[in-house]
N, C-alpha and C positions, 0 to 999 in steps of 0.2 A: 866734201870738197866743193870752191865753192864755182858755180857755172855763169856764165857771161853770153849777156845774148848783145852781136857787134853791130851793128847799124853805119854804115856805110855811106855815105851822101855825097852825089857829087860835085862834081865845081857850079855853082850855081851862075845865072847868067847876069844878076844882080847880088855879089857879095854882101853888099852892106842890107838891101833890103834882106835877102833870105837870113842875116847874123842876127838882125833883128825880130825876126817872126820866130826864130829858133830860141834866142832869149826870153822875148816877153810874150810870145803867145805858146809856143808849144813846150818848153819846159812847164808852165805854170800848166795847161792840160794834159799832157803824160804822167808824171810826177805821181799824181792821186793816180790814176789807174792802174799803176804799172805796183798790181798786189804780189808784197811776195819780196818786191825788190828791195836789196841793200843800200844803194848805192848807186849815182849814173858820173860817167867823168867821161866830158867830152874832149877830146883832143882837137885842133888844124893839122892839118897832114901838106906838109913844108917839102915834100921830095917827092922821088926821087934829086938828086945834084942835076943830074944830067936831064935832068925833061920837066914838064913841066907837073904839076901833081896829078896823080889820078883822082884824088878826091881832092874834097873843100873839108869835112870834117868826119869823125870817128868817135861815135859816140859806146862807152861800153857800159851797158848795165848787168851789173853785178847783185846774181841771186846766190841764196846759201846751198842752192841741189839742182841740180841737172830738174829734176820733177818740179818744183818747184819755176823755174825757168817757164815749164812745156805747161805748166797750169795755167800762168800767167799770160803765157802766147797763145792759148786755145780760148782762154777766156773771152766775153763779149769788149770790155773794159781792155784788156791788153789788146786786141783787133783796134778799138778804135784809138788810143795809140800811135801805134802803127802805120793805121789810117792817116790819122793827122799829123805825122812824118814823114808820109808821101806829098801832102797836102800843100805843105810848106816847100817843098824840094821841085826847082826849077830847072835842073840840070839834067845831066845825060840821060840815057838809055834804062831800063831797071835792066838788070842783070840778066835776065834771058833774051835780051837783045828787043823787048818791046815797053814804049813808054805807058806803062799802065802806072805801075806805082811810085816813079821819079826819083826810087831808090836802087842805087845799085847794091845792094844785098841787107841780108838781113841774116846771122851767123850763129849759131848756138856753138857755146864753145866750153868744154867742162876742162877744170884745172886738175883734173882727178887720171890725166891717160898718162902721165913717170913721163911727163919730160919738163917738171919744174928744174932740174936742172941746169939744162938748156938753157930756159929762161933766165935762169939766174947769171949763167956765162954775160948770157944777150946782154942783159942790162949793165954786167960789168964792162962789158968793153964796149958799149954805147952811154957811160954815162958824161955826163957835158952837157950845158946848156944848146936845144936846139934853137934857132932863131926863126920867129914867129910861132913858137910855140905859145898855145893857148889850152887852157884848162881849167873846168868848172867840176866843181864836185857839188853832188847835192846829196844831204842825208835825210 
């Protein structure tokens, strides 16, 4: 099954600088370190309707195993990463409520726990163009 580690980032306080350090500087450094991975696709995160976003973007990188995932996040190379995703990120709080790493979370999430079906509803009755939807895929 395959497992997805979610990265989180929040509204930053300079959109266009931080869209551009996330383009041209930190995809081209994560990319190579991040051993193991499939796949990264970053999303804009356009909602909730009713408020204003809680994040700026949602990056998911897609490994082929849960172990696989926890290799590449223990590793020296996956830290720094990580590192240089906090580095770039000018926005809120990290996640435990102090700004050390300007990330508000960072998620290991395996497709293997029986609720791809779920999933599968979700997307049917969400599917439609969202507005300001953005998406990068890198192989």
């Amino acid at each position: 099954m395959t497992a997805h580690l979610l990265i989180l980032y929040p509204v930053p306080k300079d959109t266009a600088k931080f869209d551009r350090a996330y383009r041209e500087e930190h995809l081209p450094y994560a990319g190579p370190r991040l051993v193991g991975a499939t796949g990264v696709t970053t999303k804009r995160v356009v909602g909730p309707a009713f408020a204003p976003p809680p994040y700026h973007l949602m990056s998911d990188v897609s490994f082929p195993t849960v172990d696989a995932l926890k290799a590449c996040a223990a590793s020296e190379s996956g830290k720094e990463a990580l590192a240089h995703a906090a580095s770039i990120s000018s926005g809120g709080a990290h996640a435990h409520g102090r700004d050390r790493s300007r990330l508000n979370g960072a998620l290991f999430v395996d497709d293997g726990v029986g609720v791809q079906g779920a999933t599968r509803r979700l997307r049917r009755s969400c599917d439609g163009p969202l507005s300001g939807s953005n998406s990068t895929t890198i192989q």
